[in-house]
C-alpha positions as CSV (number, residue, x, y, z in Angstrom):
1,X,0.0,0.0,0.0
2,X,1.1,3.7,-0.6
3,X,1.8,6.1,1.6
4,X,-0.2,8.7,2.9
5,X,0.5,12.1,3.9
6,X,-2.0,14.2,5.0
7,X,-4.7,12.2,3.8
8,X,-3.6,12.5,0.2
9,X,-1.6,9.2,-1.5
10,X,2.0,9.7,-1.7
11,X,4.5,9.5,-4.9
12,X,7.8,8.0,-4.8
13,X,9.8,8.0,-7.7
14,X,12.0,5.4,-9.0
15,X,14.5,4.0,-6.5
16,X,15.8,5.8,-3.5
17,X,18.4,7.2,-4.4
18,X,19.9,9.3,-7.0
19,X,17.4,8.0,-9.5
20,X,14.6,9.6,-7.0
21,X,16.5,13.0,-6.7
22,X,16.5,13.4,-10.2
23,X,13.4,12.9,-11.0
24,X,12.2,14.8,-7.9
25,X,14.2,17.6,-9.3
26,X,12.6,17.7,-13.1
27,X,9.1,17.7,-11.7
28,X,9.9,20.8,-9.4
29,X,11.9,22.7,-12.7
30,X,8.3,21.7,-14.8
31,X,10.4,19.5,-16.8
32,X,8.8,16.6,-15.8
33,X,5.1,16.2,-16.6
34,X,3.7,12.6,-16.1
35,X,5.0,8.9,-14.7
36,X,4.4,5.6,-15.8
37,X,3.6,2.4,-13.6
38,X,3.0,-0.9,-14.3
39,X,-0.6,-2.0,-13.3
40,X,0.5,-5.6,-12.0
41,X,3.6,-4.0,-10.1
42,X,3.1,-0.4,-9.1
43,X,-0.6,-1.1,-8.1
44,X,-2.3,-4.2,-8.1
45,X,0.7,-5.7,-6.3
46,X,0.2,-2.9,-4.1
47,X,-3.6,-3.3,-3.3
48,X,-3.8,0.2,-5.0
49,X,-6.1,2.0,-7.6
50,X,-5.2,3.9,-10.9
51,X,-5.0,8.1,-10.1
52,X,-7.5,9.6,-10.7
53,X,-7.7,12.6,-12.8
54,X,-7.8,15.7,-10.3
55,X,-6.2,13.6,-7.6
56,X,-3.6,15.2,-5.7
57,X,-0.4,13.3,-4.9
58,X,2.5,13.9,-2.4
59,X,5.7,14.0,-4.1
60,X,8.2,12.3,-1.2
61,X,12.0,12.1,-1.1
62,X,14.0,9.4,-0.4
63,X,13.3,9.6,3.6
64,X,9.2,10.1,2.6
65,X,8.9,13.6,3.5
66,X,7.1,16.0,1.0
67,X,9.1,17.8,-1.4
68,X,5.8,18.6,-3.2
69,X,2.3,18.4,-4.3
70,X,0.2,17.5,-7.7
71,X,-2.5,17.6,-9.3
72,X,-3.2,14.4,-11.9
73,X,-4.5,15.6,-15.2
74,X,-4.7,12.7,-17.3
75,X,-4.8,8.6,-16.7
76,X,-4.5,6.2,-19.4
77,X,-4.0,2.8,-19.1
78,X,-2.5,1.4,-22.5
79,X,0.1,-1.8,-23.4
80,X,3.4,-0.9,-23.6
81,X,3.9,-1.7,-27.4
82,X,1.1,1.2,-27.7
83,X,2.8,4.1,-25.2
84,X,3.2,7.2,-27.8
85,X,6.2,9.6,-28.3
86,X,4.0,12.3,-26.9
87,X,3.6,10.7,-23.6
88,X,7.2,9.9,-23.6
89,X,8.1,13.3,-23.9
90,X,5.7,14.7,-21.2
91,X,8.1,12.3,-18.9
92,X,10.5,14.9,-19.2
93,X,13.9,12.5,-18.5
94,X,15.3,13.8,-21.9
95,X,14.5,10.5,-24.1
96,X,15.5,10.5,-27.9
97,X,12.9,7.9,-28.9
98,X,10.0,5.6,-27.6
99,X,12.7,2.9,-28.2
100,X,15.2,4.6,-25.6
101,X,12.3,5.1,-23.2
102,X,11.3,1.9,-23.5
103,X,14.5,0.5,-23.1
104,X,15.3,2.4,-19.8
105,X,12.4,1.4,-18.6
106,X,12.1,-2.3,-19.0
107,X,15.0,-2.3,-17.2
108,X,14.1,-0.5,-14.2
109,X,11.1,-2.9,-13.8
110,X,13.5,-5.9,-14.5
111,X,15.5,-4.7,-11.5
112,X,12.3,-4.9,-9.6
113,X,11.5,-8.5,-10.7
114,X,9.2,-7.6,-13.4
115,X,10.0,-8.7,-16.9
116,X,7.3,-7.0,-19.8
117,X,6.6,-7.3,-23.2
118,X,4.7,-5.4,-25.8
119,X,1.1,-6.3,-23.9
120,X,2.4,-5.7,-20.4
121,X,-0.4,-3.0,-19.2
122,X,0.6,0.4,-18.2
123,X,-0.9,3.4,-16.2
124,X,0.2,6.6,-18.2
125,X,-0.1,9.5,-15.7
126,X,0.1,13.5,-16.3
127,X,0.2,16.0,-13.7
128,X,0.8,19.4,-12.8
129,X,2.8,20.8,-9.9
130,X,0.6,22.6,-7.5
């Protein structure tokens, strides 16, 4: 289950780490836009829905103290063989390609025990700092 911080659900990141600093640190420049989870992994595995679109989320460091809040302005849930280079942008980590992103990616979620192909499903999330 997710955090909570005053009521609201809590958003970590990527790893602890340096990973989560430099994400933390695009989102608060307006760089970075949206997040991607796997729906096995990041929620079902976590007893956890989707956002919602006009949920607000705490952003949380590495120690889970708030470093900011959002505001989620679009949910999609897709396959991965279908995320688009528009969404892949909006994730602000400075990408060249869906083929990079994806890359990057499927190896984050190997590292966390989750191997995904083309119909793994994904939560595509966009937000707004508040």
């Amino acid at each position: 289950m997710w955090g909570r911080i005053d009521g609201l659900r809590t958003l970590d990141l990527g790893t602890a780490g340096d990973l989560r600093t430099r994400l933390n640190a695009l989102v608060l420049l307006g760089r970075k836009r949206a997040t991607a989870g796997l729906l096995d992994l990041d929620y079902l595995d976590e007893a956890e829905k989707p956002e919602t679109v006009g949920e607000r989320l705490v952003l949380v460091d590495d120690d889970g103290d708030r470093v900011a809040e959002i505001e989620v302005t679009a949910v999609e849930l897709t396959r991965l063989g279908q995320v688009t280079w528009e969404f892949v942008e909006a994730l602000g980590e400075g990408f060249g390609s869906v083929a990079d992103w994806r890359r990057e990616y499927e190896e984050y979620w190997a590292k966390r025990g989750q191997e995904v192909d083309d119909q793994a499903r994904v939560v595509c999330v966009r937000f707004r700092l508040v």
